[in-house]
N, C-alpha and C positions, 0 to 999 in steps of 0.2 A: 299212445304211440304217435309219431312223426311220420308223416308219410316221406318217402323217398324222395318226391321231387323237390321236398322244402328244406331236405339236408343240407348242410355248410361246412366247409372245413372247421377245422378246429372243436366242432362239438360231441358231446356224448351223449349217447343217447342209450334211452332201454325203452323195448314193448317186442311184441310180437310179431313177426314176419313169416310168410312161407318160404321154406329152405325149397327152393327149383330145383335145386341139384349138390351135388357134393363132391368132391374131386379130391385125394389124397397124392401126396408129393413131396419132393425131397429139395430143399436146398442147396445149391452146388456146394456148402460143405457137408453135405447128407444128412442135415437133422429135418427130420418129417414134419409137412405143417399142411392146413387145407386148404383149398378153395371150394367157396360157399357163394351163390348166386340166388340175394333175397329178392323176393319180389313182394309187391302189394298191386295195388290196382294204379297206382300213379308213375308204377315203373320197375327197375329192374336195381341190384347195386352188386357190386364185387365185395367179395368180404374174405378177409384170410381169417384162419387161426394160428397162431405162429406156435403158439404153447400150447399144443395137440395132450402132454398127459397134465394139464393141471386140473387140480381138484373141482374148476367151476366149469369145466367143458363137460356135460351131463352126455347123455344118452339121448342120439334122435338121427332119423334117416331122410335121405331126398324126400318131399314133398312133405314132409312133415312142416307142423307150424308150430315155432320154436319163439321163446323168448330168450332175445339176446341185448347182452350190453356192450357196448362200442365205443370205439376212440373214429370219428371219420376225417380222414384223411384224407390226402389228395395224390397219386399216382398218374404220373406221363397227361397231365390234363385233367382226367377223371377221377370224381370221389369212390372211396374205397373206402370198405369199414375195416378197423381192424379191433377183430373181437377178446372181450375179455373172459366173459360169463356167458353162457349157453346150456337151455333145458329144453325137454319138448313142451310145449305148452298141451292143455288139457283141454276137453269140449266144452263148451261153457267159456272159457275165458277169450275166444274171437270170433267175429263174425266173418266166414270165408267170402264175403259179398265184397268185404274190405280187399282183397287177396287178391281178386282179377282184373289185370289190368282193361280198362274197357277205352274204347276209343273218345277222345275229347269232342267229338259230332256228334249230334241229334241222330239214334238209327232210326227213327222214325221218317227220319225228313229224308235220309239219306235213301232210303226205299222207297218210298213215296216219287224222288225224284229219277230213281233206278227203273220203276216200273210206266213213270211218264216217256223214257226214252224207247220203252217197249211197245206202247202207246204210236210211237212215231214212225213205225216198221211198216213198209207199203209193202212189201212180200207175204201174203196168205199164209205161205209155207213157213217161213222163216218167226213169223208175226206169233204164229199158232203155238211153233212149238216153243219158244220164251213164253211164252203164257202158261204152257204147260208145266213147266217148270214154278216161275217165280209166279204165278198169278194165281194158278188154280192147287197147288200142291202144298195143303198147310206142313208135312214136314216136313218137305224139301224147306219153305221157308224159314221154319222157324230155325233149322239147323245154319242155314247160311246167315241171316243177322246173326247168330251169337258167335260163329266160327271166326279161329283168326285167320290170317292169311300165311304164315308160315312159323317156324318153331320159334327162331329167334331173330333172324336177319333183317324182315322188317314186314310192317305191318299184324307182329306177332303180338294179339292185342283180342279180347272181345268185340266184336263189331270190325277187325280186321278186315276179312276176306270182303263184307260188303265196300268199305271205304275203300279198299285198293280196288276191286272191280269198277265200282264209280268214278274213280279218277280215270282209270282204262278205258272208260267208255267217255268221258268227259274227253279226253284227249284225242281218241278216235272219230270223236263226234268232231270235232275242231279240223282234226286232219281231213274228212268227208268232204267239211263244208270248201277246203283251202285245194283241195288236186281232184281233178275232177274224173279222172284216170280211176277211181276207188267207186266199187261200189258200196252204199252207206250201209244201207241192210244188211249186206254182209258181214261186211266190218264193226258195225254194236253187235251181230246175233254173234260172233267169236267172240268178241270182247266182253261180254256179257256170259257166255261161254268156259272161256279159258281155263278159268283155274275152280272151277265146279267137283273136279275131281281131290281138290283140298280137302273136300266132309269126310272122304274116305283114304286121304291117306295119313291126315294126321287127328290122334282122338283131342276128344272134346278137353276143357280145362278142369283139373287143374294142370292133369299131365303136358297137353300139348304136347305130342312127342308121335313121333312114326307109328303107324300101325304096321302089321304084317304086309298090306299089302301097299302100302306106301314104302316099304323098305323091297321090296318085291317088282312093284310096277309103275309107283313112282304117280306124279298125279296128271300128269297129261296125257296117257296111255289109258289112264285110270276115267276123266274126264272123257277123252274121245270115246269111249264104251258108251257113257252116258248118256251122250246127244244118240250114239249110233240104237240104244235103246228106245229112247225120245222119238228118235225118226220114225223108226218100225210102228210105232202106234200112231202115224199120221200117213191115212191112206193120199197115196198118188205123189209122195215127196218127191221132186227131182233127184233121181240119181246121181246128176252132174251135178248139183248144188249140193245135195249132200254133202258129197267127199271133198267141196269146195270150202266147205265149213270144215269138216275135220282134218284138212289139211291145215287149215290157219290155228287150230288149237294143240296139232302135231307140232307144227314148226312156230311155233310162239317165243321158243326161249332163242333161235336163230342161228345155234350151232349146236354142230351134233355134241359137242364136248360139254356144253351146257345141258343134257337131256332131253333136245329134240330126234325126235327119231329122225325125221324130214326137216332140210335145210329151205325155208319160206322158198315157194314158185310163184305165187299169187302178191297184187300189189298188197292187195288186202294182208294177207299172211305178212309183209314185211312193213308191214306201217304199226298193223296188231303188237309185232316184236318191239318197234320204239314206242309207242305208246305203254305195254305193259314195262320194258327196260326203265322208260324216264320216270316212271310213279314209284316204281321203287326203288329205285337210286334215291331221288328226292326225300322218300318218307328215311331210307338208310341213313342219309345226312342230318333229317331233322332228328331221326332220335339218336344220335350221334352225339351230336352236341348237346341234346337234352342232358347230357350226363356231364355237363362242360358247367364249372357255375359261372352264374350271370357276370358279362363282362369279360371275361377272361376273351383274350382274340390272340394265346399266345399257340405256338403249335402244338399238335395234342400226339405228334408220334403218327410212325409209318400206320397203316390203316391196310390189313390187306384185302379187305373186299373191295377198295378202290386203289388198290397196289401205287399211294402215294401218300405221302403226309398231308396234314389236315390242317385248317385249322378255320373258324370266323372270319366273314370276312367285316371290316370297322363299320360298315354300313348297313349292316345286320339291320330288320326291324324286328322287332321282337319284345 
């Protein structure tokens, strides 16, 4: 097989992929055709089947791992396959290791330096209960390295959720050192924080996809429980400082129409909001383009998670 992110226009291609999902639909002159969203561990592709009853489109459901053969194309910017031949593939003929997509960083290093920022926490309080968590808790840990950070929008990836928390804290750590108005401590133990309630609202891979209680209560709601668990098992926590953290992982997303329950009151709470906004905005862009082939700087079409057209800018490194 060809992993995803080495596809080109013009070629065809056959091997195994996991089918993410599957979408059945009509075109506006009503003949029915799919949408299919392959993935491997190098990325994600759009794929139609336009000739839904011919003889080589076999039997196989979402998350199944299908061998398929393609023509890939190119749509509003982005490669797109369009399929000819599809079966489900059988046990034995893929490795699902091939299948997840995992972040291009070291998660070793990437903890390693996650856990030095914890390291750098002068609050007793604050210090203790991040240790609790990431330092002394093998499965809290071993669940947040492998978790992503969200279904598809961005940082939706193995190693995910760590890499978007470290950039949160990288940026928070920056913002600390630049307004002196913030306190530090506060602002990594949130940031560090924040989206902890991710392990429980969306399951493990391959599904990635909402649990009950992420469709329920959502993971900031979910999260805030979590510290508010944390605390209880650390005698003499400030009560003031408690809810001074839980308010910053309430109001994190910084409108109520985005799923914070509380609109930031705290500097802390409103720097946490740009800091966790600009990492995924940024990582939204990079894999954005990821689906752009190389060179291409023309526009790729209106984009509604940034409710503007897109496109490279000529001075890209990359």
């Amino acid at each position: 097989m060809k992993y995803i992110e080495t596809l080109r226009e013009g070629e065809r291609i056959g091997g195994i992929y996991l089918c993410k999902s599957r979408q059945s639909a009509l075109t506006k002159n009503g003949k029915p055709y799919e949408t299919l969203l392959l993935q491997d561990k190098t990325g994600t592709l759009d794929a139609k089947i336009w000739d839904v009853g011919s003889q080589g489109i076999g039997e196989f459901e979402a998350l199944d791992y299908i061998d398929i053969v393609g023509d890939v194309t190119c749509f509003q910017g982005a490669l797109q396959l369009n399929v000819k031949r599809v079966r489900k593939a059988q046990d034995g003929e893929y490795d699902p290791a091939d299948y997840l997509p995992v972040s291009s960083k070291d998660i070793d290093q990437m903890y390693g330096e996650l856990t030095g920022y914890i390291q750098s926490l002068k609050n007793p309080f604050l210090k203790r209960l991040a240790e609790q968590f990431f330092v002394k808790d093998a499965d809290f840990i071993k669940r947040f390295r492998f978790h992503s950070a969200a279904k598809s929008v961005h940082h939706g990836f193995v190693g995910g959720l760590l890499e978007h928390t470290l950039g949160v804290v990288r940026l928070s750590s920056y913002f600390a050192e630049n307004y002196e108005i913030l306190n530090r401590d506060l602002l990594l133990t949130a940031a560090l924080f924040h989206d902890v309630g991710k392990l429980k609202e969306l399951s493990t891979f391959p599904e990635n996809d909402y649990t009950d209680d992420g469709q329920l209560l959502g993971h900031i709601m979910i999260g805030a429980e979590m510290v508010s668990d944390g605390i209880r098992g650390i005698a003499d926590f400030p009560p003031k400082l408690a809810s001074e953290l839980k308010h910053c992982i309430l109001a994190h997303h910084g409108e109520l129409e985005f799923g914070s329950p509380k609109k930031p009151a705290l500097a802390e709470a409103l720097a946490l909001c740009f800091a966790d906004n600009m990492d995924a905005k940024m990582e939204t862009l990079k894999e954005a383009f990821g689906s752009v082939p190389e060179g291409n700087t023309q526009w790729l079409g209106y984009n509604r998670l940034f409710e503007s057209n897109l496109r490279r800018s000529s001075g890209e490194n990359g």
